[in-house]
C-alpha positions as a Markdown table, in Angstrom:
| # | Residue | x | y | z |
|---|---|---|---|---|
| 1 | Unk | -42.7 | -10.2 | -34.1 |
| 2 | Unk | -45.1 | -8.2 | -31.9 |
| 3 | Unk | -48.6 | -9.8 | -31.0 |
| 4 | Unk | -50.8 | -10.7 | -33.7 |
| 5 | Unk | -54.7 | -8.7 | -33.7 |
| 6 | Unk | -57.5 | -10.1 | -34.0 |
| 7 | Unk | -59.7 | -8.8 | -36.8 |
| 8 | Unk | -61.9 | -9.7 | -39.7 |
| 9 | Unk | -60.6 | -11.4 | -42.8 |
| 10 | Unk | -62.7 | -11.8 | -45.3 |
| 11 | Unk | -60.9 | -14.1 | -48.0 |
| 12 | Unk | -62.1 | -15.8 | -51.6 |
| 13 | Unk | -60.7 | -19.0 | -52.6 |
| 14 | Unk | -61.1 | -21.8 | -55.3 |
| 15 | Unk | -61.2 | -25.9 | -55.8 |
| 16 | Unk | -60.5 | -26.6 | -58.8 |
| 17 | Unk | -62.0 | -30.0 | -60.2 |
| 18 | Unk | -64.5 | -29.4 | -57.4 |
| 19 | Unk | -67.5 | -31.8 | -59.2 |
| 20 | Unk | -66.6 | -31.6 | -63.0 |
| 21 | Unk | -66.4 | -27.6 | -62.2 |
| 22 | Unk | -64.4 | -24.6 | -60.4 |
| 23 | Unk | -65.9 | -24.0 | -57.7 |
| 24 | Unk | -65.6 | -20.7 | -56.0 |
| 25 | Unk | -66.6 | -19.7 | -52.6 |
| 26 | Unk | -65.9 | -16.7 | -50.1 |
| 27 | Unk | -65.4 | -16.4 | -46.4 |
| 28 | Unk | -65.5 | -14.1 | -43.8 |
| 29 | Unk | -63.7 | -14.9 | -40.3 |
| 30 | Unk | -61.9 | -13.9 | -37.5 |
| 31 | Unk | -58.3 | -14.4 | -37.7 |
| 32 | Unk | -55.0 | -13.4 | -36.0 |
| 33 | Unk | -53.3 | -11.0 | -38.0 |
| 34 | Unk | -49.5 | -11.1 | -38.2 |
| 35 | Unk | -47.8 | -7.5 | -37.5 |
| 36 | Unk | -44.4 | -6.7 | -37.5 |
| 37 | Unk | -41.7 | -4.9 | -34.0 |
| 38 | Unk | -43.6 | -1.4 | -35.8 |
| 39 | Unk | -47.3 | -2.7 | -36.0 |
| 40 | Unk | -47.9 | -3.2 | -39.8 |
| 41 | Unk | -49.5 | -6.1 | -40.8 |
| 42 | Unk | -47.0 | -9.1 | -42.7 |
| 43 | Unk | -50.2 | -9.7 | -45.8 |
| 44 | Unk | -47.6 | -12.3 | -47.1 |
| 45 | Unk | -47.9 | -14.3 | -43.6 |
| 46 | Unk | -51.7 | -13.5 | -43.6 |
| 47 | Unk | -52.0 | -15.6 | -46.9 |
| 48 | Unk | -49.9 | -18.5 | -45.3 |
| 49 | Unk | -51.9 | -18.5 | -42.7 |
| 50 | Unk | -55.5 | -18.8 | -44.5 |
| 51 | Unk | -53.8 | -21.5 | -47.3 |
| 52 | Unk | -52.8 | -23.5 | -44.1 |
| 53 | Unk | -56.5 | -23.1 | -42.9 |
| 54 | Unk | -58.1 | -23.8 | -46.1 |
| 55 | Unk | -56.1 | -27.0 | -46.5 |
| 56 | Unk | -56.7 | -27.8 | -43.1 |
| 57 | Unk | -60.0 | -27.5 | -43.1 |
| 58 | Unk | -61.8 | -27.0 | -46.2 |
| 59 | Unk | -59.8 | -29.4 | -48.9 |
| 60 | Unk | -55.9 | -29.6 | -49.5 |
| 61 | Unk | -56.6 | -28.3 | -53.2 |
| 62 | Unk | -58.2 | -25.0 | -52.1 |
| 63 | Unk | -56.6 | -22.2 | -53.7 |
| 64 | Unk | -56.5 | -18.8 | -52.3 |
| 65 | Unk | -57.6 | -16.1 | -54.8 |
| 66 | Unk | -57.7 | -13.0 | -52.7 |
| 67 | Unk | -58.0 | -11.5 | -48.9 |
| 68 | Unk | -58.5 | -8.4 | -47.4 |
| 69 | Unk | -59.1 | -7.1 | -42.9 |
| 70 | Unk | -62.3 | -5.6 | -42.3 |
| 71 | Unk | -62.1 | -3.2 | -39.5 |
C-alpha cells in the first residue's frame, strides 16, 4: 500500500435503540485515507476504518450509513 492522505471525511452514522429511538447523527473529520501502489483511494478500507472509530469512540452499536472525502 502507498501512504495514506490526509483529508476530510465527512461520514453519517446511526445507533439504533439510542433512548427508545434511532438516532442519527453526522460528522465531519480529518482522516487518513487508504490508497492503493497507483493512488486511488480503497472506500471499502475507508469504511473499516470510521466503523473501528465509531465503535471506538462513539458507541460499539454505531452503524455507518454513508461517507464521502471533501477536498
Amino acid at each position: 500500500m502507498a501512504e495514506a492522505k490526509i483529508m476530510k471525511v465527512q461520514f453519517k452514522y446511526s445507533i439504533p435503540g439510542y433512548y427508545k429511538n434511532q438516532v442519527y447523527r453526522q460528522k465531519t473529520m480529518q482522516m487518513e485515507i487508504p490508497t492503493d501502489d497507483y493512488g486511488f483511494t480503497l472506500p471499502g478500507k475507508l469504511s473499516e476504518n470510521i466503523t473501528q472509530w465509531l465503535r471506538e469512540n462513539v458507541d460499539v452499536r454505531a452503524v455507518l450509513i454513508w461517507h464521502r472525502i471533501i477536498n
